[in-house]
N, C-alpha and C positions, 0 to 999 in steps of 0.2 A: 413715479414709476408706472408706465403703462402697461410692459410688455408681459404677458402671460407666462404660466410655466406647466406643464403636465406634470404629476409626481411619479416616480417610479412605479411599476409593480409592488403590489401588497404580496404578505406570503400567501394569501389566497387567490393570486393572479387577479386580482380587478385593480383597476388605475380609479383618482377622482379624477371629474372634469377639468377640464382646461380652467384655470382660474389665476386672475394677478396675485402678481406676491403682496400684491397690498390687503387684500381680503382674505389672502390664507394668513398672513400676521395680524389682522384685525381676531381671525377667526382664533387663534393661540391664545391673541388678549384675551378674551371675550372668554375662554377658558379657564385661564389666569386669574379674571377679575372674577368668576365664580369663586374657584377655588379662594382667592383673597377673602369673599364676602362670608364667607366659611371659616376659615382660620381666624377672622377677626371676631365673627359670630360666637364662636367656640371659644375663645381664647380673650373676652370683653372682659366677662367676670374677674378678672385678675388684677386689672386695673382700680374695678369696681367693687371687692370684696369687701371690704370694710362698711362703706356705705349701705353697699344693699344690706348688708346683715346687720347694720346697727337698724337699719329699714324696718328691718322685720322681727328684730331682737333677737337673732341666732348668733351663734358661737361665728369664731371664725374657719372653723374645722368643720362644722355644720352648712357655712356656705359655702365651701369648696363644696359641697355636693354637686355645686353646676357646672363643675369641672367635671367631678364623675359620672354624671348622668349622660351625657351627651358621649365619652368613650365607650360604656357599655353599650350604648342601643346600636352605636356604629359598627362597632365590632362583629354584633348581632345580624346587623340589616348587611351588612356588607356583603356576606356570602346569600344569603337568604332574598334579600334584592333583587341581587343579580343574577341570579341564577333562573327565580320569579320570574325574569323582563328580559330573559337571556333573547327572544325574538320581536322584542322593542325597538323602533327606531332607537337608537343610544342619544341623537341630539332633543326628540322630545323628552325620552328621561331625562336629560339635562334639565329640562326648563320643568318639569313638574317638581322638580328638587329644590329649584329658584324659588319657586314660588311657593312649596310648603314651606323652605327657609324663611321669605318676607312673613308669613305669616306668624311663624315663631318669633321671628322679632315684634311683631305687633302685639302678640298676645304678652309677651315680657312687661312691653310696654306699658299695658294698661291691669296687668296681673293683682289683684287685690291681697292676696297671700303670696305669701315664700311657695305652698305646695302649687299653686298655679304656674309659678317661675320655672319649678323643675317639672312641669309637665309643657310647659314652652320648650323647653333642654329635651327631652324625650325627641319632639320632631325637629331638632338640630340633628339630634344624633343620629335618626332615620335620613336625615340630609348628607352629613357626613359621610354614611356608609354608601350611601348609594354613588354621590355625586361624584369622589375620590377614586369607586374604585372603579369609576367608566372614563374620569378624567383624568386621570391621572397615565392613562397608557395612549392619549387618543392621539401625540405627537403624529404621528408615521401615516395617520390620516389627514394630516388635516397641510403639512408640510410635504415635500419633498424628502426624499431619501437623505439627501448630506446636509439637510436642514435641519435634521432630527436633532441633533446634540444638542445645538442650540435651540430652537424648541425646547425639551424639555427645561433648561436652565429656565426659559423664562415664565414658563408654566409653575416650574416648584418656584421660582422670584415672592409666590406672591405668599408665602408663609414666613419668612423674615419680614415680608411687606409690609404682614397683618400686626407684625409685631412692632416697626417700623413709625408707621401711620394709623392703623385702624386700633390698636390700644392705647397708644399717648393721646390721641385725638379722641378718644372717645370717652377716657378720662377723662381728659381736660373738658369735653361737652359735660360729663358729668356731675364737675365741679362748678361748673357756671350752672348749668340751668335744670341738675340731677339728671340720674340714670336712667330713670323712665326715657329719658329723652335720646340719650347715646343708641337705646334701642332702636327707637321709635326712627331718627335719622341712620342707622345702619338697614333699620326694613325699605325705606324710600331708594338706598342705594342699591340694594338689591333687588328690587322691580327695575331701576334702569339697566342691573346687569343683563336680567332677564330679558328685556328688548334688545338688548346690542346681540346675547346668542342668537337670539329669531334671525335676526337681518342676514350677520356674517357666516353662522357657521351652516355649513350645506346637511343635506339627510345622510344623515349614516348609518344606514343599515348592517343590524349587527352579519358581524364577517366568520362568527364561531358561534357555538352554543356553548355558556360556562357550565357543567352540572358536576355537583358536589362530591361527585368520585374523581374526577377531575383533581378536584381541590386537596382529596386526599391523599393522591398520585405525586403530586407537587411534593407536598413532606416527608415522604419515602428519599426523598434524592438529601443526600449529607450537606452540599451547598444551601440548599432552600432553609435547609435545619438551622445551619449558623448564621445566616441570615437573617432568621427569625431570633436567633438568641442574643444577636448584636444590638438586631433593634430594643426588642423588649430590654436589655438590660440600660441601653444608654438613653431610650426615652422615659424609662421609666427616673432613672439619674436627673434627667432635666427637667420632668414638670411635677416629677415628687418636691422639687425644691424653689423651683419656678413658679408654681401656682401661691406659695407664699411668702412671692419674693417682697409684695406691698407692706404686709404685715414684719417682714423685718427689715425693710428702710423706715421704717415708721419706730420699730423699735432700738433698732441697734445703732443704724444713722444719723437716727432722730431729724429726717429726711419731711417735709413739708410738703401738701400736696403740690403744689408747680413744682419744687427737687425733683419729687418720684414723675412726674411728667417727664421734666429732662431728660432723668436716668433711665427711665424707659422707651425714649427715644432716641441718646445714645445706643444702648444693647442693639434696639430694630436695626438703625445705621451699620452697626456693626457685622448685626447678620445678614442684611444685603450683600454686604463684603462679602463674608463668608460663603454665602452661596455661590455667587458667582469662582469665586478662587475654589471652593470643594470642589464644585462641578468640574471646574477643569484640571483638577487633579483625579476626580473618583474617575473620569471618563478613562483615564488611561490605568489608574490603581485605584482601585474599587477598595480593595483590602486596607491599603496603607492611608489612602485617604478616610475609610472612617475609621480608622486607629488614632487616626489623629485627630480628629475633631473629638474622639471619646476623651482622649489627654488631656487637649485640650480643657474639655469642661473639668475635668477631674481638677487642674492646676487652678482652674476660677473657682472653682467650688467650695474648696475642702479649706483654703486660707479664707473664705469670705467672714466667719465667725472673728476674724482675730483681727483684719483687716476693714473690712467693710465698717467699724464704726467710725473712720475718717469718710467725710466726702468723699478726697482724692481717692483713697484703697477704694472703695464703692463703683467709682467712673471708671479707674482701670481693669476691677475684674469683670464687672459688667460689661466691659468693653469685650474683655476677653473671653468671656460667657459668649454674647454676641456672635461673634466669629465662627465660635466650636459650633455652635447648634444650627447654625445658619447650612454648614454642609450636610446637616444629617439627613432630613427627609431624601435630598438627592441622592447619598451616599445610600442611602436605607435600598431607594427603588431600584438602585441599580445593583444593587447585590440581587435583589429578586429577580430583576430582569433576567442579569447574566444567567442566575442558576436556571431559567428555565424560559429561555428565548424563544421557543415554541407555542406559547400559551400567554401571550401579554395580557390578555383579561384577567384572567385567573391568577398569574399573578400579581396582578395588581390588587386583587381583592386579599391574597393574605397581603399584601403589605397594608392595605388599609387596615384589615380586620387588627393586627400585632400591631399596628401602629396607635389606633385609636384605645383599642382594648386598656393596652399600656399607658394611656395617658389617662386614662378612669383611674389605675391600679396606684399608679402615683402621685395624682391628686388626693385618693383614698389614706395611702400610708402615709402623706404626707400630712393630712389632715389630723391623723390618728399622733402623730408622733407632735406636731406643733400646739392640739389640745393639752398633752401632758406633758413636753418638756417645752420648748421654746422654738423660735423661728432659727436661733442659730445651729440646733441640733439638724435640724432637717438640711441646711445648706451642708452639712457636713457628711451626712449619710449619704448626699446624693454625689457629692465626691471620690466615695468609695465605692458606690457602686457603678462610676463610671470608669474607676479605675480596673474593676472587675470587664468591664465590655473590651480593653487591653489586652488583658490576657486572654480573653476570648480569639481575640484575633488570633495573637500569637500561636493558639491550640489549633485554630482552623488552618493555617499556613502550614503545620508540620503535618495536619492529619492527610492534606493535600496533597503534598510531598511525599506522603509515603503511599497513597494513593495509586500516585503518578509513575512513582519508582518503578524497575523491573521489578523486584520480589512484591511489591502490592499491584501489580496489577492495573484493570478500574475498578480494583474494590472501593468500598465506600458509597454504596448507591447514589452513582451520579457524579460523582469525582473526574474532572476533564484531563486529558494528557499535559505532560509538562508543555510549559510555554506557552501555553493558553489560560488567560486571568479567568475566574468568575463574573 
């Protein structure tokens, strides 16, 4: 494809330059494969739990802390960030993010203690919050107007992706030649992601200033609320129970390191699926498509203790895990979006901040609760509590509705008239 395309007006009236659609989709990748280099980064230890901590002689409750580490500081950095660098070009933020990420991988890498490890995790987490919450809204910049949808599908792609490919793979690296190593070639991958952004993506000058009243502005409106109560309840469902999915194929399965490779790249498979098929359901029902992916996991979850000791039971709920979680991040951003279409940076940054936060909070409880009872107790809790993100829904559709009604009014700060989704 040679022919060029102008993108529409931004809502701040500037166009990018005239650019082929080959380099504004190079420029998405390039996006994408950050983000990737990040979810895999964030989300290695899971695969690797065991090992590293028999590494270092800690519990397996004790190394999930490198699960926790890296959602706090994100949560932290996310607003604090961005708000910092609100008058930064956004594509050099990018690449200072890349490149403190490669470094965190290298320092894992060569890390002589556990406490070294989780000060590697600290500047992931600083990674996480920053790089998420610039990239995660920069679609509409970097595409065309009715490109947008798609863009964004393929930008969230790369977090089933990470789950897909950058966890079984980097497993499997760190069964052949240890986990130093899965590091060590995850930091090499992310210096090349880092040169692909230089080439493709153009300067982006930030188009608003985020500041922290802003941010608080955003949480007064009742859509942004439930929003935020969706996410945190169903992500915290998924990686309370997800972070020690290794430790109970290893127990309850009785699952062999290549099994747990498989099965965990069955799930990735699965959550490509799911992304793609969320996406094109949240684009039209926001609401109804993350009610469904919450069910979903709830229906994979909560039978996994009774089932999951077959292979077979193991590949099907995992399959069906897969799926469910594969739409969330997408369903997640677009619930943010809709509630507040005005302010794409900002919020993007609380979906980062409740995004990441929550997956500290559930790696945390998760840990807490798999210490003293077992890995099937925690697959089960995180079932109820995504059963709970259901009902959530349910409440936000009637508070809606009555919102919308003649006798409510737009009460509900921020509640939109009937026949308009969130």
């Amino acid at each position: 494809m040679t022919s060029t395309t102008t993108a529409l007006p931004r809502p701040d009236g500037t166009s990018p330059p005239p650019r082929s659609p080959l380099v504004e989709w190079l420029a998405v990748l390039s996006v994408m494969l950050g983000i990737f280099s990040i979810v895999t980064t964030e989300i290695l230890p899971i695969g690797l739990l065991t090992s590293i901590g028999s590494g270092f002689a800690v519990s397996d409750g004790m190394a999930g802390l490198m699960m926790t580490m890296p959602g706090f500081l994100a949560a932290v950095s996310a607003p604090l960030v961005t708000v910092a660098t609100a008058r930064v070009d956004r594509r050099l933020m990018l690449c200072a993010f890349l490149l403190l990420l490669a470094l965190a991988n290298g320092m894992a890498a060569v890390a002589p203690s556990f406490g070294l490890v989780l000060a590697s995790r600290v500047m992931v987490g600083v990674t996480i919050g920053g790089f998420w919450s610039i990239g995660a809204g920069l679609a509409d910049r970097l595409v065309p107007a009715e490109k947008v949808g798609r863009a964004v599908s393929v930008i969230f792609s790369a977090v089933p992706l990470g789950s897909v490919l950058g966890v079984p793979v980097g497993t499997l690296i760190g069964d052949a030649a240890g986990w130093r190593t899965a590091f060590a070639v995850l930091g090499v991958l992310t210096v090349g992601v880092l040169v692909l952004l230089l080439l493709v993506v153009p300067p982006l000058p930030p188009t608003g200033t985020t500041r922290l009243r802003v941010l608080g502005g955003l949480l007064r409106g009742v859509n942004t609320r439930f929003a935020l109560l969706l996410t945190v309840l169903v992500v915290l469902a998924h990686f309370g129970a997800y972070t020690y999915v290794t430790p109970f194929l290893e127990q309850v399965t009785h699952a062999g390191p290549t099994l747990i490779t498989l099965l965990l790249l069955t799930y990735g498979a699965a959550g490509i699926l799911g992304n793609f098929l969320g996406g094109s359901v949240v684009a039209r029902h926001p609401r109804a498509g993350f009610a469904a992916a919450a069910g979903l996991l709830a229906l994979a979850t909560l039978p996994l203790p009774l089932v999951g000791g077959s292979k077979a039971g193991a590949v099907v709920l995992l399959t069906l895990w897969g799926v469910a979680y594969g739409a969330v991040p997408v369903a997640s951003r677009t619930c943010f979006a809709r509630a507040a279409p005005d302010t794409p940076e900002a919020d993007s940054v609380l979906f980062t901040a409740s995004f990441q936060a929550t997956i500290s909070l559930g790696a945390l409880v998760g840990g807490a609760v798999v210490d003293r009872t077992s890995p099937s107790a925690v697959m089960a809790l995180g079932g109820l509590t995504a059963g709970l993100a259901v009902l959530a829904v349910w409440g936000w559709t009637l508070t809606s509705r009555a919102a919308a009604s003649p006798a409510g009014g737009r009460r509900g700060g921020g509640a939109r008239p009937a026949g308009r989704r969130p």
